[in-house]
C-alpha positions as CSV (number, residue, x, y, z in Angstrom):
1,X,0.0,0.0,0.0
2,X,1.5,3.5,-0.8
3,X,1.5,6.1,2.0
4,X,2.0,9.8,2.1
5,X,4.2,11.2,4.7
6,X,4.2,14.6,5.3
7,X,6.7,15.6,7.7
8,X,9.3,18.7,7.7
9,X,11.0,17.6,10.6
10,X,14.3,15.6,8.7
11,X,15.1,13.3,12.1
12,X,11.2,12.3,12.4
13,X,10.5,12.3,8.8
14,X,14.0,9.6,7.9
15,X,12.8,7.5,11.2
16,X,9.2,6.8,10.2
17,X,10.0,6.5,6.4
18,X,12.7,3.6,7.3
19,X,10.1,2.1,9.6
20,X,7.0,2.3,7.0
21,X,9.4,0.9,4.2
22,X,10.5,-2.3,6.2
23,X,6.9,-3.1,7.2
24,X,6.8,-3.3,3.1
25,X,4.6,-0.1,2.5
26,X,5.4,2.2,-0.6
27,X,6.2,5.7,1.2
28,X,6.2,9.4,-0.3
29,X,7.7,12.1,2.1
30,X,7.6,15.8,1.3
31,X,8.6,18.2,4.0
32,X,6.0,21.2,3.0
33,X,2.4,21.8,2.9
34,X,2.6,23.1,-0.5
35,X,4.6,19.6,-2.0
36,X,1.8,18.1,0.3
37,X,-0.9,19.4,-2.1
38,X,0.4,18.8,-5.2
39,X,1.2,15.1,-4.0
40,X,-2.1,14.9,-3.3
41,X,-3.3,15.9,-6.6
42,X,-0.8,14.3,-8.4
43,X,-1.0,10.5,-6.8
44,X,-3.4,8.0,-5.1
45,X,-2.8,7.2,-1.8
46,X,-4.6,4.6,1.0
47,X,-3.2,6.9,4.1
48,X,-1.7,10.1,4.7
49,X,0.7,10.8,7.8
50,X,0.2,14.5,8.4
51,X,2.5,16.6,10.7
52,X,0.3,19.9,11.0
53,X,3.1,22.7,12.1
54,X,4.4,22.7,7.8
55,X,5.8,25.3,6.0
56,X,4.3,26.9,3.2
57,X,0.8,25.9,3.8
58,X,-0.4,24.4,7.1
59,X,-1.1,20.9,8.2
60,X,-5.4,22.1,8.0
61,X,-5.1,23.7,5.2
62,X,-4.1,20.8,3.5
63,X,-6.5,18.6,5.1
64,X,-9.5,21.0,4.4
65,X,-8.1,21.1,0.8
66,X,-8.0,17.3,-0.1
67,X,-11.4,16.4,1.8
68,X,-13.0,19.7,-0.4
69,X,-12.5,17.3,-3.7
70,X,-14.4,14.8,-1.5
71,X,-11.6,12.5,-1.6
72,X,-12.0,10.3,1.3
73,X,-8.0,8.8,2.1
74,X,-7.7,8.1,5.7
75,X,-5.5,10.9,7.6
76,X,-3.7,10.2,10.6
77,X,-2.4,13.9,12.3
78,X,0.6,14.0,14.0
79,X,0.3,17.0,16.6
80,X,2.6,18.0,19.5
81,X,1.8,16.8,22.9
82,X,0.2,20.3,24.0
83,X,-1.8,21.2,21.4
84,X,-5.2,20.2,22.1
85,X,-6.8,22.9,20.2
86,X,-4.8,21.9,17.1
87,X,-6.5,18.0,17.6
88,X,-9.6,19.2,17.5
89,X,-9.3,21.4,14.8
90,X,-8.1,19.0,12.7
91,X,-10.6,16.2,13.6
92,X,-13.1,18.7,12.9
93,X,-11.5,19.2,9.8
94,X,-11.6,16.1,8.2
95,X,-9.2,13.9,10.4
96,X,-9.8,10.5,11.0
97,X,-7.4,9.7,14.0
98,X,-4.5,11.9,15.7
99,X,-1.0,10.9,17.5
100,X,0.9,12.8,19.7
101,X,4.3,13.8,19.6
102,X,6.6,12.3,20.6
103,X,4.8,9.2,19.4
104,X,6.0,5.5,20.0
105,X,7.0,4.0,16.4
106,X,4.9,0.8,17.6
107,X,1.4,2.7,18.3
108,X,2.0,4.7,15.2
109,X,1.9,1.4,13.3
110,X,-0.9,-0.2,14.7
111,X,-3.1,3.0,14.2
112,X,-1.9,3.4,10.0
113,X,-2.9,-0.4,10.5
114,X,-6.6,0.0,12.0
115,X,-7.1,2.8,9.8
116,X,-6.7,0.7,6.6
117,X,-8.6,-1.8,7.9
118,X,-11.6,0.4,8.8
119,X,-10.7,2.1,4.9
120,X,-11.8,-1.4,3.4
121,X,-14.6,-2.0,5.4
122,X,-13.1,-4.0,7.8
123,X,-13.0,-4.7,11.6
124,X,-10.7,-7.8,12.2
125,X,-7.1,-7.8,12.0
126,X,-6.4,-11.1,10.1
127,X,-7.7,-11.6,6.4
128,X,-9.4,-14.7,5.7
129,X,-10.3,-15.8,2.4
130,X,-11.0,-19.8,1.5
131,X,-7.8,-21.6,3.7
132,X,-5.5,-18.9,3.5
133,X,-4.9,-16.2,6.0
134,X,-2.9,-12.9,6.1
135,X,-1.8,-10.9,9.8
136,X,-0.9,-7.4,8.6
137,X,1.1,-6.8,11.8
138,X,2.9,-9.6,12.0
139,X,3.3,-10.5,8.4
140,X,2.1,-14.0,8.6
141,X,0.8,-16.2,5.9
142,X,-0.9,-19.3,6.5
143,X,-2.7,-22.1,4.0
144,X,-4.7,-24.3,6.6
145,X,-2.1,-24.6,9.2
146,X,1.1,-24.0,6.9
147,X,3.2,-21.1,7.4
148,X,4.3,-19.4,3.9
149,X,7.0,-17.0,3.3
150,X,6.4,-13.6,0.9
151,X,8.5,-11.9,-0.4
152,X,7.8,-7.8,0.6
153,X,6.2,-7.5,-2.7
154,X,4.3,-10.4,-3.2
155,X,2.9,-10.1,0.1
156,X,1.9,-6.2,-1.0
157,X,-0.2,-7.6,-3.9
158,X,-1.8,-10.3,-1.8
159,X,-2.6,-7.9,1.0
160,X,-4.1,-5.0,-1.3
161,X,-6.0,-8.2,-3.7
162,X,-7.2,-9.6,-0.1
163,X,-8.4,-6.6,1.5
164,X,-11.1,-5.8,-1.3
165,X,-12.3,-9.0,-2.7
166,X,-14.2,-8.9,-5.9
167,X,-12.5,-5.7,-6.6
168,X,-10.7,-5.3,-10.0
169,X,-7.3,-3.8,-10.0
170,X,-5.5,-3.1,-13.2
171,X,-1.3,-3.3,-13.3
172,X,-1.2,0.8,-13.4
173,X,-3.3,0.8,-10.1
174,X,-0.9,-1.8,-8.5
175,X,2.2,-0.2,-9.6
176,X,0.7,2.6,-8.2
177,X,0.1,1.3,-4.9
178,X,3.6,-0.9,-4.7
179,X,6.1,1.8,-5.8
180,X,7.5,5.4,-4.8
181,X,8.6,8.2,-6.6
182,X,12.1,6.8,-6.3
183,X,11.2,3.1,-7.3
184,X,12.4,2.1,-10.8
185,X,9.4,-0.3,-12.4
186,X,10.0,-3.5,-14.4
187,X,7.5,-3.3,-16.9
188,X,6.3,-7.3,-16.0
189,X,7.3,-6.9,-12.4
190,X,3.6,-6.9,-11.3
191,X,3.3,-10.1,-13.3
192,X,6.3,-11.5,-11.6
193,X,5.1,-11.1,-8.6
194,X,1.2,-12.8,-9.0
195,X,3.1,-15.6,-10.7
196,X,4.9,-16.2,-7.5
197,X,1.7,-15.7,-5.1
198,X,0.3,-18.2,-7.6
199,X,3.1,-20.8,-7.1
200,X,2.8,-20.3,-3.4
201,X,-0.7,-20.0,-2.4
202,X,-2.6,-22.2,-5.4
203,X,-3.1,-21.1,-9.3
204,X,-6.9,-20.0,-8.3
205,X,-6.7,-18.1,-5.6
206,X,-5.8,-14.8,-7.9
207,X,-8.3,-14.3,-10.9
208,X,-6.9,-12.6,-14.2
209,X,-9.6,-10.6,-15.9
210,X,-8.2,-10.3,-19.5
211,X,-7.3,-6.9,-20.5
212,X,-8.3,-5.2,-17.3
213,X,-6.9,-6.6,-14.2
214,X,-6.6,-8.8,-11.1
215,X,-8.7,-9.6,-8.7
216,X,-9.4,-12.3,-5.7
217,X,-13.1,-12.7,-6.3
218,X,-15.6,-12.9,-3.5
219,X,-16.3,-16.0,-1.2
């Protein structure tokens, strides 16, 4: 899944980008409210991490901004430990949940975690579709009993495919999700990667609708 962080503090902004990239999710950081917007604009994202003390353009005014195009991306604000005013204003704004800094690296991943799930419609934490099961926090795959081991990307794919069943994505929308601005793409390497989930997890598991996408269709 591809995050948004927006952050201008550099010691903050490295720490939680190397966190968010080992747990396998596709990060953006921009240090400015302004590169915030046009981010925003620009990309699709399933979460945005949103300091609210930014230069050029503050933290609500790029909040009030993206929820005016009635785009509904989860936003999680990071606010300082005194502001209580600024927590309110920005759940008022269009926030979904809030953390306080100095925030524990552990609680900030288990809220980006519930948010996503409450995103998809969903309430538990483990995906369960037919005999196979996914834990998003502790990155564990299991058919029946049987652990399996993922590779970051392949479990990406399974996780977004799983989260949504019956849902179409195309390859654009998945190299979308999978990759940052940095990221070089293969132009098969979303093909690659269902072929090994398919090797792994059973041939049926992931449907391919010719000409338009993949999807993991609905129990």
């Amino acid at each position: 899944m591809r995050l948004l962080l927006v952050e201008d503090d550099r010691m903050i902004g490295e720490a939680v980008l190397d966190l968010l990239r080992a747990e396998g999710f596709a990060v953006d950081w921009v240090r400015d409210g302004l590169m915030a917007d046009t981010a925003l604009e620009s990309h699709s994202y399933d979460l945005v991490l949103l300091d609210l003390g930014l230069p050029q353009r503050d933290g609500i005014e790029v909040l009030r901004a993206l929820r005016a195009r009635k785009l509904r991306t989860p936003v999680l604000i990071a606010t300082a430990r005194d502001a209580i005013v600024q927590r309110v204003e920005g759940l008022n704004a269009g926030a979904d949940d809030y953390i306080v800094k100095p925030y524990d690296l552990d609680e900030l991943l288990a809220r980006i975690r519930a948010l996503l799930r409450r995103s998809a419609g969903r309430a538990e934490p483990v995906y369960e579709y037919q005999n196979v099961s996914i834990n998003p926090g502790t990155k564990e795959v299991l058919i029946g009993e049987r652990s399996v081991i993922l590779s970051a990307r392949e479990w990406a794919v399974l996780e977004l495919l799983l989260a949504r069943p019956g849902m179409i994505l195309s390859r654009t929308q998945l190299e979308e999700k999978l990759f940052s601005w940095k990221n070089e793409i293969n132009s098969n390497a979303v093909e690659v990667y269902i072929h090994g989930l398919r090797k792994k997890l059973g041939a049926r598991l992931i449907r391919n609708v010719r000409g338009v996408g993949y999807l993991v269709p609905k129990q």
